[in-house]
C-alpha positions in Angstrom: -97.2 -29.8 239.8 -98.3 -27.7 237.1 -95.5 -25.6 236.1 -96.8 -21.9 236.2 -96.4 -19.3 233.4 -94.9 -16.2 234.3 -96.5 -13.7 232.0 -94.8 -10.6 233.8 -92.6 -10.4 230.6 -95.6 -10.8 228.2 -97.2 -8.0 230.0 -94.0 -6.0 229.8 -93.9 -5.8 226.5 -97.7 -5.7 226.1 -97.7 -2.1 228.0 -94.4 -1.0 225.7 -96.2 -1.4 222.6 -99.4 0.1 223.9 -97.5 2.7 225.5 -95.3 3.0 221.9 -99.1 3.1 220.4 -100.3 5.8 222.4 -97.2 7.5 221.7 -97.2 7.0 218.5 -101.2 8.2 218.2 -100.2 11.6 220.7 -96.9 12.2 218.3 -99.1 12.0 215.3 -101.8 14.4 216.7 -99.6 16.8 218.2 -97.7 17.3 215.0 -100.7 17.0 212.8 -101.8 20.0 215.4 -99.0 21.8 215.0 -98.7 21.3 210.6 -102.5 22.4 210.8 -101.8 25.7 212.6 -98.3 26.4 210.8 -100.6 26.0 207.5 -103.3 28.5 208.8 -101.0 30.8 210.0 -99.6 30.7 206.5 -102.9 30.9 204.9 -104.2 34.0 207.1 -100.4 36.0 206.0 -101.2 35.1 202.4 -105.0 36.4 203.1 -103.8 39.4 204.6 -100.6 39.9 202.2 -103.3 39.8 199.3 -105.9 41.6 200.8 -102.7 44.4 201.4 -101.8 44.3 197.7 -105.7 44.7 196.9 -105.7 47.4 198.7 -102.8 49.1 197.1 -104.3 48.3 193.9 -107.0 49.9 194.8 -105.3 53.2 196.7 -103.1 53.2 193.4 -106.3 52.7 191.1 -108.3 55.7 193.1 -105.2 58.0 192.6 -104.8 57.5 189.3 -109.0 57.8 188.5 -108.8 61.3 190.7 -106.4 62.4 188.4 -108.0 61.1 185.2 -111.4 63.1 187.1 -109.3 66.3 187.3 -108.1 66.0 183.4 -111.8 64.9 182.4 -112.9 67.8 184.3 -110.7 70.1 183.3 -110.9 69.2 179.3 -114.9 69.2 179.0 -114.3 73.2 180.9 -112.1 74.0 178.5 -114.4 72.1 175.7 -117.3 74.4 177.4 -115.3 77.8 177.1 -114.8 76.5 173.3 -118.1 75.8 172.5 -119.4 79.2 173.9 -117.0 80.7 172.5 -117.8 78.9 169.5 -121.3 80.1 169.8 -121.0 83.6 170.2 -118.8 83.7 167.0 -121.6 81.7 165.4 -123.9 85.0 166.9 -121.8 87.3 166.0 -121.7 86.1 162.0 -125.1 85.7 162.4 -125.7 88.9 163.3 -122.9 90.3 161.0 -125.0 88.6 158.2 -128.4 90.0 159.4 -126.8 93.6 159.5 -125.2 93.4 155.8 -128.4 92.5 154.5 -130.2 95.1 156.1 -127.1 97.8 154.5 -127.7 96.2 151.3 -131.7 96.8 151.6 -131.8 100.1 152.4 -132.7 102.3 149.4 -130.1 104.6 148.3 -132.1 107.7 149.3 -132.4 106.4 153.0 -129.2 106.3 155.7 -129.3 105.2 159.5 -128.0 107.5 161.8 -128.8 105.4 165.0 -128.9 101.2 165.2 -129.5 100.0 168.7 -130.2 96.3 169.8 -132.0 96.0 173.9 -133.8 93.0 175.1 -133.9 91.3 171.5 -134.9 94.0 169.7 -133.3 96.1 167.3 -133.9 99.6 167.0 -133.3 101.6 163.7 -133.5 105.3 163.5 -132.3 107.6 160.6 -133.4 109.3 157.7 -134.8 109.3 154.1 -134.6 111.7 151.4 -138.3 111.4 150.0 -141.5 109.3 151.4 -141.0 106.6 148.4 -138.0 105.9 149.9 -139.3 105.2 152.9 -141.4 103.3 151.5 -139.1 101.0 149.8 -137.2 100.9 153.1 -140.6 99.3 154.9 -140.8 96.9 152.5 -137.2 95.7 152.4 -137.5 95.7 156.0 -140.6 93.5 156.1 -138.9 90.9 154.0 -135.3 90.4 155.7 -135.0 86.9 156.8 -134.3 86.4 160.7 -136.0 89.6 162.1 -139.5 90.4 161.7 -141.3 94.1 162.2 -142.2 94.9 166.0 -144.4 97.7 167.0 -144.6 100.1 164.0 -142.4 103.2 163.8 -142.8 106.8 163.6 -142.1 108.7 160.1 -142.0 112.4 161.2 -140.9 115.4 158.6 -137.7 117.6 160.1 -136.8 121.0 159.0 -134.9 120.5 155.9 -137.9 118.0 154.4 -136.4 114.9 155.2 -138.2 111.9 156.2 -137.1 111.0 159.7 -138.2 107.5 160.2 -138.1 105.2 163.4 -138.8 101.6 163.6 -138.5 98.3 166.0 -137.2 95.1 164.4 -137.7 92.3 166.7 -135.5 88.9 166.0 -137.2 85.9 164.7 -136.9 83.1 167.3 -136.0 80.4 165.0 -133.1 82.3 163.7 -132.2 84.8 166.4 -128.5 84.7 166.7 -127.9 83.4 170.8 -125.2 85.9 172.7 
């Protein structure tokens, strides 16, 4: 008789190291499942830990550009109020230069008893002691630099035989003197 081959022991250990494989193969997924969401877990803190600090930065950086904004801001007013004032003190040599050389033309036998500037005109009104002198005045008017002769003025006699004369000096646009 043939002797018969009991492979129930075989088999035994056949199914143990399949079932040791399959363990194995589960084990190995699980914990590669469980390393792969630890590290995305990880990575999505970091992601939001950054994106936290960026934000920060940039809450810190807006503060800081607001207040730079308000100093900018408030240096180029105070740069504005300087330059104005700047240019009216420019006008107002301008203007004290344009008046000295109109003292230092009048003839010595003329005198103004009334200067008046309105709507960027000056007005002169006074007196002369003869008409040659009145006549000097006109032509030291017509050559000051910066203003030039508006509307012609009145030369009227008074009582004691003075020459009372009127005239409109109207500024020069290149060289008018801005207020």
């Amino acid at each position: 008789m043939a002797r018969t081959v009991n492979l129930l022991p075989w088999r035994a250990r056949q199914q143990r190291q399949c079932l040791r494989l399959w363990l194995t193969i589960f084990s190995a997924t699980l914990l590669l499942i469980v390393l792969l969401t630890v590290m995305l877990r990880m990575q999505t803190a970091q992601e939001s830990q950054r994106l936290e600090l960026v934000q920060q930065a940039g809450i810190t950086l807006q503060a800081g550009l607001t207040q730079r904004q308000a100093s900018l801001l408030a240096r180029q007013a105070e740069h504005q109020v300087q330059q104005q004032r700047q240019q009216r003190l420019q006008a107002t040599q301008e203007w004290q230069r344009i008046l000295t050389r109109l003292a230092d033309t009048l003839p010595e036998q003329a005198w103004l008893s009334e200067l008046r500037y309105q709507q960027g005109a000056l007005s002169l009104a006074g007196y002369a002691a003869s008409f040659v002198a009145l006549s000097q005045l006109e032509t030291a008017l017509y050559a000051l630099p910066g203003l030039r002769m508006g509307k012609p003025g009145s030369a009227t006699r008074d009582a004691q035989g003075r020459w009372q004369f009127n005239y409109a000096l109207v500024l020069d646009v290149r060289h008018a003197p801005q207020l």
